[in-house]
N, C-alpha and C positions, 0 to 999 in steps of 0.2 A: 280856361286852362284847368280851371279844380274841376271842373264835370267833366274832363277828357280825361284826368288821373283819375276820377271816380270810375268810371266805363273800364279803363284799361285795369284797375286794380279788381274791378271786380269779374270780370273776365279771365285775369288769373286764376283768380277763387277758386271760378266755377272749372279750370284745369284743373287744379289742386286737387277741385272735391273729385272729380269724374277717375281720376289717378287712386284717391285713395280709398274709395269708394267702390270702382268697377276694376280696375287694373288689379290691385292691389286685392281686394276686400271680396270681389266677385259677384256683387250684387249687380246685375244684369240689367235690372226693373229702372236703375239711375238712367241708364240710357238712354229708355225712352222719354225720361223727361230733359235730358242735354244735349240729346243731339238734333237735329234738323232733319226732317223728312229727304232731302234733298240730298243729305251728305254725301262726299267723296273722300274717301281714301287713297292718296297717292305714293306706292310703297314700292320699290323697285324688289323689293324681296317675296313679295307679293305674284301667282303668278298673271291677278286683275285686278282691276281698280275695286275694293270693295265700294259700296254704295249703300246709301241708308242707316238706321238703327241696327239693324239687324246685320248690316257689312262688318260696322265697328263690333258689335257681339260676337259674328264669325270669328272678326279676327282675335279677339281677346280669348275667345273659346281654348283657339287653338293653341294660344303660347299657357292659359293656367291648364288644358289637359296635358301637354308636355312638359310643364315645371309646376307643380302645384302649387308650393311654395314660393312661386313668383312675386318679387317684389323689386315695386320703379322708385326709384329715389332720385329727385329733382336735385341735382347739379348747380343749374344756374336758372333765372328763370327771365324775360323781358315781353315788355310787353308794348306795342306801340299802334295806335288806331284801333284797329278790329283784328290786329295779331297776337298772339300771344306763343313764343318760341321759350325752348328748354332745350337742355343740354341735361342727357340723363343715362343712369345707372342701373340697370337692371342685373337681377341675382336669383338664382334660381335651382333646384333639382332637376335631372333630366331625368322621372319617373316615366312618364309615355313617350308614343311614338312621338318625332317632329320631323316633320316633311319627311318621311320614311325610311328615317332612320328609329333603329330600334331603343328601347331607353338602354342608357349605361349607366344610370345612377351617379354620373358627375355632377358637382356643382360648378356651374358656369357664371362668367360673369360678360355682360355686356352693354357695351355703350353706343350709344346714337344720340342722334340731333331732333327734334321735332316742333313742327311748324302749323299751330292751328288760325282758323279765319274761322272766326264768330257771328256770328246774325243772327239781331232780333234772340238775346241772350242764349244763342245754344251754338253748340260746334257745326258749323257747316261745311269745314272743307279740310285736311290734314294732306299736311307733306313729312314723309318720315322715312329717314334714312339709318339703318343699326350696320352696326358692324357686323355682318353674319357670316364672311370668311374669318371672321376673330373668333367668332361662336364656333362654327364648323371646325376650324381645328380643335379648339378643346373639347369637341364631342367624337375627336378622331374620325370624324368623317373623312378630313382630307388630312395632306403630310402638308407641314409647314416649307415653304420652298426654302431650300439652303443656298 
């Protein structure tokens, strides 16, 4: 039981660190050494399953050139076997384009779920769900339905 909470707690960590590291911080380089040649990314917001180091880079790319000042703040965090799931907060500038919309200089705030699968100490497989009709109207994309 203590090396199954050692594995799971350290398995957090290594969310924690990849969050405040690459999400957060933008160092890119973390990547290749946490994530899994193999990776999948499963994002319905997405319009493919990213894949690889270089999937998860894509996709981080895209939300720090749309909010520069992006930043995720871990909510809740659990962690059980080879999973490790959060409940989080993201907060951000809309300085560039995102999914092409133009920026408006709003600061937005958004929240989602996310669910990673670990192996062999790196991330190998993510399911993540944001709230992006919550984002899309506060970027006036769309009208809030009355």
């Amino acid at each position: 039981m203590t090396q199954q909470l050692n594995v799971e707690e350290q398995n957090k960590g290594l969310v924690r660190r990849f969050i405040r590291e690459v999400v957060n911080g933008g160092d890119y380089d973390v990547v290749d050494e946490l994530f899994a040649a193999e990776y999948v990314r499963h994002d319905p917001s997405l319009p493919e399953e990213k894949r690889g180091p270089e999937g998860f880079k894509e996709t981080v790319e895209m939300w720090r050139t749309a909010f520069p000042d992006v930043e995720m703040t871990i909510d809740a965090m659990v962690a059980e076997g080879d999973l490790v799931a959060f409940r989080a907060t993201e907060t951000g500038t809309h300085e560039g384009e995102f999914m092409g919309i133009e920026p408006t200089g709003k600061r937005v705030e958004l929240t989602g779920n996310v669910m990673h699968r670990l192996a062999d100490g790196k991330v190998a497989e993510t399911w993540a769900t944001f709230d992006m009709l919550g984002l899309l109207e506060q970027l006036g994309a769309i009208e809030t339905p009355r």
